[in-house]
KEKE-3310 file (N, C-alpha, C; in steps of 0.2 Angstrom, whole numbers, plus 5000, padded with zeros to 4 digits):
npx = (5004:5010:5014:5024:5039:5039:5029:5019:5024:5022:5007:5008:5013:4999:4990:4992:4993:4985:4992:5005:5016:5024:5032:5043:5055:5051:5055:5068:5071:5068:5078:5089:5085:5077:5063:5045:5037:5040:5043:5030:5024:5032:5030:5017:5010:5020:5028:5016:5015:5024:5035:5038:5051:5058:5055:5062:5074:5074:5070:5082:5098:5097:5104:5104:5094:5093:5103:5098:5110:5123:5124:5133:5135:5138:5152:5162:5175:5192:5196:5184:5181:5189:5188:5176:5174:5188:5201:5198:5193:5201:5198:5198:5185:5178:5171:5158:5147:5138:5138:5130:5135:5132:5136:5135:5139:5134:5124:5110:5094:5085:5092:5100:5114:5129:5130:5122:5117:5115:5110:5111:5100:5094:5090:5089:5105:5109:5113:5118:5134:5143:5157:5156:5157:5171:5174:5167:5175:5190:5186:5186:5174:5159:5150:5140:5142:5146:5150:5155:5160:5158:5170:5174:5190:5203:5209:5221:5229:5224:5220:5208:5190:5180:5163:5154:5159:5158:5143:5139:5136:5129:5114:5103:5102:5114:5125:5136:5144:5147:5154:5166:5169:5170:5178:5175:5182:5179:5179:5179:5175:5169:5160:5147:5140:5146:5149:5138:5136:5129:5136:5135:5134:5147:5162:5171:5183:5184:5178:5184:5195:5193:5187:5199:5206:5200:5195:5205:5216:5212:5209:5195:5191:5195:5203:5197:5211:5216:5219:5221:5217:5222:5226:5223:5228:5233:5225:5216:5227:5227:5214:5215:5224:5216:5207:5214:5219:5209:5195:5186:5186:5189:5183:5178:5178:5170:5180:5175:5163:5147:5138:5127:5112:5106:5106:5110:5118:5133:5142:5149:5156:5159:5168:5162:5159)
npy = (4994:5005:5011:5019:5014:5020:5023:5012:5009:5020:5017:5003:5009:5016:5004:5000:5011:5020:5033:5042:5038:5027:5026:5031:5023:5009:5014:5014:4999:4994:4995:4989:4976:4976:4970:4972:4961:4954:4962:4968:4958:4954:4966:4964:4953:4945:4950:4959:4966:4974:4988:5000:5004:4993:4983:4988:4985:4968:4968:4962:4963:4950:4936:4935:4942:4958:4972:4990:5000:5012:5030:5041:5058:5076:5087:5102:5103:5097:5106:5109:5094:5089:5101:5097:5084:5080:5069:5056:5041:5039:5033:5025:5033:5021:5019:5011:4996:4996:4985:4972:4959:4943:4927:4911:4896:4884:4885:4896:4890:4896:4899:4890:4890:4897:4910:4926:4941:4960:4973:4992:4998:4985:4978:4960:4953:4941:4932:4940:4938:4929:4929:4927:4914:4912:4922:4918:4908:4915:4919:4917:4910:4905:4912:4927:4946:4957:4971:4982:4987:4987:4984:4987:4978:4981:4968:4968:4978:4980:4992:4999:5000:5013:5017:5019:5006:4995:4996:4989:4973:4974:4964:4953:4945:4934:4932:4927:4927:4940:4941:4936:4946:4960:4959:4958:4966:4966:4978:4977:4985:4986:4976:4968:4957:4942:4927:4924:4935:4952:4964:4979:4987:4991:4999:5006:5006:4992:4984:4984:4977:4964:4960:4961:4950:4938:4939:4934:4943:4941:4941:4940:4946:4962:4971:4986:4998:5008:5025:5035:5051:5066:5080:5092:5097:5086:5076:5082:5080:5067:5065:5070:5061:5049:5053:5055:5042:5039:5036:5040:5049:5051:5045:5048:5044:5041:5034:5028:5025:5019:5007:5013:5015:5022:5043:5051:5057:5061:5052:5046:5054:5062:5073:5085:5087)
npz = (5000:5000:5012:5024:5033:5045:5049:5050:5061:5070:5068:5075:5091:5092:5091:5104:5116:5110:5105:5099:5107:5111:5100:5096:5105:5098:5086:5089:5093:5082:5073:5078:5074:5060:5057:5054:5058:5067:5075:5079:5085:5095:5103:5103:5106:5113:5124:5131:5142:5145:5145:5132:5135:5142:5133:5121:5128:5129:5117:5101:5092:5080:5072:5053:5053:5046:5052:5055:5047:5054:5050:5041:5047:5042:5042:5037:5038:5042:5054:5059:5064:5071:5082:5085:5088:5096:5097:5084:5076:5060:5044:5030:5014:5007:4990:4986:4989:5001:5010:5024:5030:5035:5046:5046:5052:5052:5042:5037:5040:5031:5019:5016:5017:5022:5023:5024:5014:5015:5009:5012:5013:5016:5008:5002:4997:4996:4983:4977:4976:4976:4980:4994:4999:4999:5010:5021:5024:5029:5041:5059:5067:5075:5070:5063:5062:5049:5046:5030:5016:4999:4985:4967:4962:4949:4939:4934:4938:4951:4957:4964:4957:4946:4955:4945:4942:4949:4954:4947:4950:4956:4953:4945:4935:4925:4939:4939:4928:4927:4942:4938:4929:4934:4950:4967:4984:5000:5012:5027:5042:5052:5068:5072:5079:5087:5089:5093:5103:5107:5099:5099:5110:5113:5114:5099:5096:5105:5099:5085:5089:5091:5079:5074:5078:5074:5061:5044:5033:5015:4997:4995:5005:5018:5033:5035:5038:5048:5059:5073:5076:5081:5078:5065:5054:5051:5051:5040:5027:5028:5024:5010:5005:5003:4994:4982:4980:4974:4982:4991:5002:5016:5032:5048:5064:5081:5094:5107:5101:5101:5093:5085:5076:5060:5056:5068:5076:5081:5079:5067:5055:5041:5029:5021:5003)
capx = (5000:5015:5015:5032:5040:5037:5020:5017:5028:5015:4998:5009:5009:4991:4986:4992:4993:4980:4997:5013:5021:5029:5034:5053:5057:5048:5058:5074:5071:5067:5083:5091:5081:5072:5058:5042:5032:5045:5042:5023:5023:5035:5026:5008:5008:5023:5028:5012:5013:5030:5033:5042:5057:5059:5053:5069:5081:5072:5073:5090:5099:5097:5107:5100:5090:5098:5102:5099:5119:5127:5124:5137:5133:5142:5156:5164:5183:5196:5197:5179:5178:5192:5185:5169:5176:5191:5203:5195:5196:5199:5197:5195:5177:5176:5167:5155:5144:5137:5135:5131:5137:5128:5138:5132:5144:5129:5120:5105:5090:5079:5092:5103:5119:5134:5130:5118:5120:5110:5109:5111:5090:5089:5087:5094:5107:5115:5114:5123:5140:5147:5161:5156:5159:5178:5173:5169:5181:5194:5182:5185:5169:5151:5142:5146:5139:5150:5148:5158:5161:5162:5172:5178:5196:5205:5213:5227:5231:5224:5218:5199:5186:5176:5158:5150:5161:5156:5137:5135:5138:5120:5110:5098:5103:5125:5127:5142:5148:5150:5159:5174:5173:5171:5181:5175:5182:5173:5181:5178:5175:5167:5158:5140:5139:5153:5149:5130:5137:5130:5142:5133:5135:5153:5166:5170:5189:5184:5175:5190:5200:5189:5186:5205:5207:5194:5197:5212:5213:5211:5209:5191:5189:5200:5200:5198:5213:5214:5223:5220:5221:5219:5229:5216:5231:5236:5217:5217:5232:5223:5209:5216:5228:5209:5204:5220:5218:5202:5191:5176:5190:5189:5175:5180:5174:5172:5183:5173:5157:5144:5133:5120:5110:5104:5111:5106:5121:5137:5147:5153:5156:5163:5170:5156:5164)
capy = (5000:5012:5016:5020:5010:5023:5023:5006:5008:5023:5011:4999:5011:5016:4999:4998:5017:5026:5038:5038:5039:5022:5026:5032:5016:5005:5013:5010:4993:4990:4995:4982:4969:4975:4965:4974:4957:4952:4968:4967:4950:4957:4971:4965:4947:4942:4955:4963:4971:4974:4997:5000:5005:4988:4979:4992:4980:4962:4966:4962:4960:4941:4932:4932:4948:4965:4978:4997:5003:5018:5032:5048:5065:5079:5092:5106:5104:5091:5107:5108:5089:5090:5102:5094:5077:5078:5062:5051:5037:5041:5025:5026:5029:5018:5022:5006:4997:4995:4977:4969:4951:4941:4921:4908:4890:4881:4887:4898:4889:4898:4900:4884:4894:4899:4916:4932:4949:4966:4981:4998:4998:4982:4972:4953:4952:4936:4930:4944:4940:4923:4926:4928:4909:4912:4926:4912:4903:4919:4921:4910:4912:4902:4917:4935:4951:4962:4982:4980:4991:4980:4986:4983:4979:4979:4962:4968:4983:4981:4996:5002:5004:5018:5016:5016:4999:4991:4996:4981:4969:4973:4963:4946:4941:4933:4936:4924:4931:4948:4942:4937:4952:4963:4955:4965:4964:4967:4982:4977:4990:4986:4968:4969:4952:4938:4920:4926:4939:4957:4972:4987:4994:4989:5003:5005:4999:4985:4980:4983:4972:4959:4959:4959:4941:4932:4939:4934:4945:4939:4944:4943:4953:4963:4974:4991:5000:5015:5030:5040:5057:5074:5084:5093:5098:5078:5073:5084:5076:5059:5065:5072:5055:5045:5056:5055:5036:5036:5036:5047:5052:5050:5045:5049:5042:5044:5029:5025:5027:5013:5005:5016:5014:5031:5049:5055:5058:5064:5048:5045:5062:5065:5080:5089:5089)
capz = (5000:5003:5019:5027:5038:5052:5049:5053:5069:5073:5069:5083:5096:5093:5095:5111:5119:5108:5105:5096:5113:5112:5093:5098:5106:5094:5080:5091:5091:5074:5070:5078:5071:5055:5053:5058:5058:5072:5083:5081:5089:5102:5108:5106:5109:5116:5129:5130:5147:5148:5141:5124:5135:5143:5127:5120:5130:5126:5108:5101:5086:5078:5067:5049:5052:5045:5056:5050:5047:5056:5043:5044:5048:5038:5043:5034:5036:5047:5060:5064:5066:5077:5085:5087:5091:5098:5094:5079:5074:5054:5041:5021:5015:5001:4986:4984:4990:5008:5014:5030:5029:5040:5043:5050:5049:5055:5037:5038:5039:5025:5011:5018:5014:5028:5023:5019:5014:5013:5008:5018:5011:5021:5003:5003:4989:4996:4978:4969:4979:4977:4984:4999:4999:5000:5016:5027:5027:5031:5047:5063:5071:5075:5067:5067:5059:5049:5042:5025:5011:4995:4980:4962:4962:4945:4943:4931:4941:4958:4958:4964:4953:4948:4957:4941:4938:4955:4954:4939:4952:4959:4947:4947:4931:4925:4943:4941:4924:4931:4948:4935:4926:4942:4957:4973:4989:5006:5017:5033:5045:5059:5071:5074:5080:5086:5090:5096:5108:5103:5100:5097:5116:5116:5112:5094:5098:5107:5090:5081:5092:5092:5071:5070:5080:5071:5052:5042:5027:5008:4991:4994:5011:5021:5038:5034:5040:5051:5062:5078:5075:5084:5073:5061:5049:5049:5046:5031:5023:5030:5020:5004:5003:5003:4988:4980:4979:4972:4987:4994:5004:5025:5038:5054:5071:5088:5094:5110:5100:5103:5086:5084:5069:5058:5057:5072:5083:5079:5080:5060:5052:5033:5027:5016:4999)
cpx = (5004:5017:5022:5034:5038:5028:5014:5021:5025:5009:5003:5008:5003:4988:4986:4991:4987:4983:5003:5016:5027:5033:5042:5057:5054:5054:5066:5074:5072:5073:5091:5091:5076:5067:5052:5037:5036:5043:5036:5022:5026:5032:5018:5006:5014:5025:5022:5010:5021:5031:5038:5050:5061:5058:5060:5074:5079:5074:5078:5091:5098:5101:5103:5097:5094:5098:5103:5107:5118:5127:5130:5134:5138:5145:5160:5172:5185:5197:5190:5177:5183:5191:5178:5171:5180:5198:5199:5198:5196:5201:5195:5188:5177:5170:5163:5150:5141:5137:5136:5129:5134:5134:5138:5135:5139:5125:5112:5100:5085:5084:5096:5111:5122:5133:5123:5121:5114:5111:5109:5102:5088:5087:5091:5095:5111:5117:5118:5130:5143:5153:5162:5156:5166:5175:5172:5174:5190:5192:5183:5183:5164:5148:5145:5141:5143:5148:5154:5155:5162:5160:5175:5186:5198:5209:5220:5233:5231:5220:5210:5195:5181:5168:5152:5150:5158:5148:5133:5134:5131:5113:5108:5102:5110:5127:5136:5148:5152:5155:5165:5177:5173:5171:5178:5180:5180:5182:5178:5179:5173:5161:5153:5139:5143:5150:5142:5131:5136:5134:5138:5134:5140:5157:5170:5180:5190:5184:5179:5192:5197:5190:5194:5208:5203:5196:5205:5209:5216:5210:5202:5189:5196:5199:5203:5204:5212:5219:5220:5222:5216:5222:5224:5221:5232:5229:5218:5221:5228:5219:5210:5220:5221:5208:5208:5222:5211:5195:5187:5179:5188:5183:5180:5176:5176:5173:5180:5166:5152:5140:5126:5118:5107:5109:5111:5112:5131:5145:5151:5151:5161:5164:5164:5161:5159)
cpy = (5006:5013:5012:5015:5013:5024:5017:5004:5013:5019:5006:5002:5015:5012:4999:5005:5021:5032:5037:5039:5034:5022:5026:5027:5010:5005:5011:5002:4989:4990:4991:4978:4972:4972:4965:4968:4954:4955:4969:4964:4950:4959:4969:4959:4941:4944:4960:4969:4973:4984:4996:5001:4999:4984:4982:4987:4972:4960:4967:4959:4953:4941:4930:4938:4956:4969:4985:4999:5011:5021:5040:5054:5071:5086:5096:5107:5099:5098:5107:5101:5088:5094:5102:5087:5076:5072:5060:5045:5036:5033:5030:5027:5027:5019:5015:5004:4995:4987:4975:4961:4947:4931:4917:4901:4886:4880:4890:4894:4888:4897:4893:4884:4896:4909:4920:4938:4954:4972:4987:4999:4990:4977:4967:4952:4946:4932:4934:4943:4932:4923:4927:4920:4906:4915:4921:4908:4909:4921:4917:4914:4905:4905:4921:4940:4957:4968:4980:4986:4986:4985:4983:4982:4977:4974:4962:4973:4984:4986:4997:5003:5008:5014:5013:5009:4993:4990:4989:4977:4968:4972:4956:4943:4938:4935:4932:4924:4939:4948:4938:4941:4958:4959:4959:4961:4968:4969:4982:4981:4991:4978:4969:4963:4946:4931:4924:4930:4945:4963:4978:4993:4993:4994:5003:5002:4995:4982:4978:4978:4967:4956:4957:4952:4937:4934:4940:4937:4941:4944:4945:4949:4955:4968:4980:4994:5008:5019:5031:5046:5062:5077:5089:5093:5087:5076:5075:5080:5069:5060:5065:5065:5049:5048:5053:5047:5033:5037:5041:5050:5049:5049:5044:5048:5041:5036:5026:5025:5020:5012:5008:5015:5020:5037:5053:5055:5058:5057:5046:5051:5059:5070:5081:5091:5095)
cpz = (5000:5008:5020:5034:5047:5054:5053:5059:5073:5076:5076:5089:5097:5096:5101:5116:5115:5105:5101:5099:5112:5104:5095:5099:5102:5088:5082:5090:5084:5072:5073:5076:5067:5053:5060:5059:5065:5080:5084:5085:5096:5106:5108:5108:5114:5123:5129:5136:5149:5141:5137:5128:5138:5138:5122:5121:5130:5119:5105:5095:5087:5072:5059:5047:5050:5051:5053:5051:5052:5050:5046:5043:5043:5042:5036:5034:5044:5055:5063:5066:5072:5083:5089:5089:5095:5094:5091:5079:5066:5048:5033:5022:5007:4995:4982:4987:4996:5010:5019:5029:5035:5038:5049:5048:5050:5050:5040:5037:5032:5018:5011:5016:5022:5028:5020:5018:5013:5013:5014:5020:5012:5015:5003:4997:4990:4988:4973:4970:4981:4978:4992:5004:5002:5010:5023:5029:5028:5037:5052:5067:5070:5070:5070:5061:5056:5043:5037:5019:5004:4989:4976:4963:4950:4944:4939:4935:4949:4958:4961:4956:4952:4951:4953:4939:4944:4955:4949:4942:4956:4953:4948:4942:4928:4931:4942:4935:4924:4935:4944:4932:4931:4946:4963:4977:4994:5011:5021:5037:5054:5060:5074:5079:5082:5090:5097:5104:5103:5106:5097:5104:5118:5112:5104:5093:5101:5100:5086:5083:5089:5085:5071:5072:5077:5064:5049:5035:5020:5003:4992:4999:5015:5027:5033:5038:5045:5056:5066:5076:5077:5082:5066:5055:5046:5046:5039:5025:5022:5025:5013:5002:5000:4995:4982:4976:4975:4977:4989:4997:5012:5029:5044:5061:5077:5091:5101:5107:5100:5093:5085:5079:5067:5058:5060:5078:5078:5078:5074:5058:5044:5032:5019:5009:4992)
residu = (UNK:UNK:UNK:UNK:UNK:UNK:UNK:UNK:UNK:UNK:UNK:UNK:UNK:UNK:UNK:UNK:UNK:UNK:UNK:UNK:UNK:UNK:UNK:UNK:UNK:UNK:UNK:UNK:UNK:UNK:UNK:UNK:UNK:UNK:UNK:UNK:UNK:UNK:UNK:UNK:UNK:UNK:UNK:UNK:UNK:UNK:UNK:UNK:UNK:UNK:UNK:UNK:UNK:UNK:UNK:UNK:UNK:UNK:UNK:UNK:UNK:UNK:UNK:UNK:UNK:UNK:UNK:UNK:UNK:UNK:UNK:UNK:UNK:UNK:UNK:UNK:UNK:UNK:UNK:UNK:UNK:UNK:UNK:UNK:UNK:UNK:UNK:UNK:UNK:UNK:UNK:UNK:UNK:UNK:UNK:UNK:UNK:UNK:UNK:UNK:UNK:UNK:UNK:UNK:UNK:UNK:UNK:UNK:UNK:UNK:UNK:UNK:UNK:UNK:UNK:UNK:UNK:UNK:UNK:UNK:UNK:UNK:UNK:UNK:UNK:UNK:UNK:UNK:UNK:UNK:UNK:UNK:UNK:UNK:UNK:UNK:UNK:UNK:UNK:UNK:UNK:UNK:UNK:UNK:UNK:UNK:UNK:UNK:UNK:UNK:UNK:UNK:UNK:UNK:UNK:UNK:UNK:UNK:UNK:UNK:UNK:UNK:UNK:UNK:UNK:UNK:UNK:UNK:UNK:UNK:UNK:UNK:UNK:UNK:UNK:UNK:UNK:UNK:UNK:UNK:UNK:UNK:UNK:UNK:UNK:UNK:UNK:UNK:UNK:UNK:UNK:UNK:UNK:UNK:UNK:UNK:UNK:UNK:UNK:UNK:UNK:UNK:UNK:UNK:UNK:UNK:UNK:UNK:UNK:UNK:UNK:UNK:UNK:UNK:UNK:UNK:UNK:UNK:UNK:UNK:UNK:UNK:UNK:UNK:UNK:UNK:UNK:UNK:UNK:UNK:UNK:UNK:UNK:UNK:UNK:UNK:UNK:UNK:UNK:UNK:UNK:UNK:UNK:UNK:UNK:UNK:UNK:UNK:UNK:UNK:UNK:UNK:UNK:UNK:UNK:UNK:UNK:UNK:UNK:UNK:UNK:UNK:UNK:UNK:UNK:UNK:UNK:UNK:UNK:UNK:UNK:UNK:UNK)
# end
């Protein structure tokens, strides 16, 4: 019918309040575990007496289920993010395309595969990314949930490829003629998920840490590198080096920042180009 996803997280707390009070924490939730046939069951017949703000810490990322990404906010130069953050933690921003890898050694259920994948818009492309085959097996985990950038690489040169060249690689149909003429590989950035333990309120270099002991890097995925920096003039350089290489240039983040999902708090910034 159309209606927006917030809309039908409104009609939820109607049902139950008459109000969009419990809307706030409703849509928090969701954004853990996107799937509002999940959270209706939740709040209206699972926990039916328990309030959206205790129903907030029951419901919890799941294995399998997308969680909405950390989206960045935008600044106007490396002094004003240093002077609005302080220390960073400053990482490439890849110029490709979003995915949250989801990897389950156990095989999912539904598609009977070690692995899914989705879009930042939350769409399941586990099928356009066959090598996401190799990815498992570079991961020594149970099951894990990881934030990834995935881009074309040139296979003669190495090199990045433009966006325009990577975006082919989101397609239903030659998906397996395409992943030999466009290679990606998945920049790893950050661990949503690690052997059914959730990390979203755990400091954003623990996460690190953690991703860097479990994943050994390949040709298909690799840990995103990254720097500390309080220096605005270094940022810059940091930044203009990112450009320089092809890249969208810098994202910079507040290093004990927890996994928040959306663009509502200052914790991943980019320089406004």
């Amino acid at each position: 019918l159309g209606f927006s996803t917030m809309t039908l997280i409104d009609a939820l707390s109607f049902v139950k309040t008459g109000t969009k009070n419990d809307s706030a924490n409703l849509e928090r939730a969701f954004y853990k575990k996107a799937d509002l046939g999940k959270l209706a069951t939740a709040y209206l017949l699972e926990y039916p007496k328990l309030s959206s703000a205790e129903l907030l810490k029951t419901y919890q990322v799941e294995l399998g289920i997308p969680v909405l990404p950390v989206l960045c906010q935008r600044l106007n130069s490396a002094h004003e993010i240093i002077e609005k953050m302080g220390e960073v933690l400053a990482e490439p921003k890849y110029d490709g395309l979003r995915v949250q890898i989801h990897i389950n050694k156990s095989n999912f259920a539904d598609n009977g595969l070690p692995y899914k994948a989705f879009t930042r818009n939350l769409e399941d492309v586990t099928h356009m990314f066959p090598e996401l085959a190799e990815v498992v097996k570079a991961i020594q985990v149970k099951n894990c949930i990881l934030d990834t950038e995935a881009i074309g690489i040139d296979q003669k040169t190495g090199k990045f490829l433009a966006f325009q060249e990577t975006i082919q690689r989101k397609r239903k149909h030659g998906v397996d003629a395409k992943a030999l003429e466009v290679p990606l590989c998945f920049y790893t950035f950050d661990l949503i998920l690690l052997d059914d333990q959730v990390l979203i309120d755990e400091d954003l270099l623990s996460r690190k840490d953690k991703l860097a002991r479990v994943l050994t890097d390949s040709i298909f995925i690799k840990k995103t590198e990254y720097s500390l920096i309080s220096d605005p003039d270094k940022l810059k350089a940091f930044h203009e080096e990112q450009l320089r290489l092809g890249l969208e240039g810098a994202v910079m983040k507040q290093k004990d920042s927890h996994y928040v999902s959306g663009r509502k708090s200052w914790r991943w910034v980019k320089i406004k180009e």
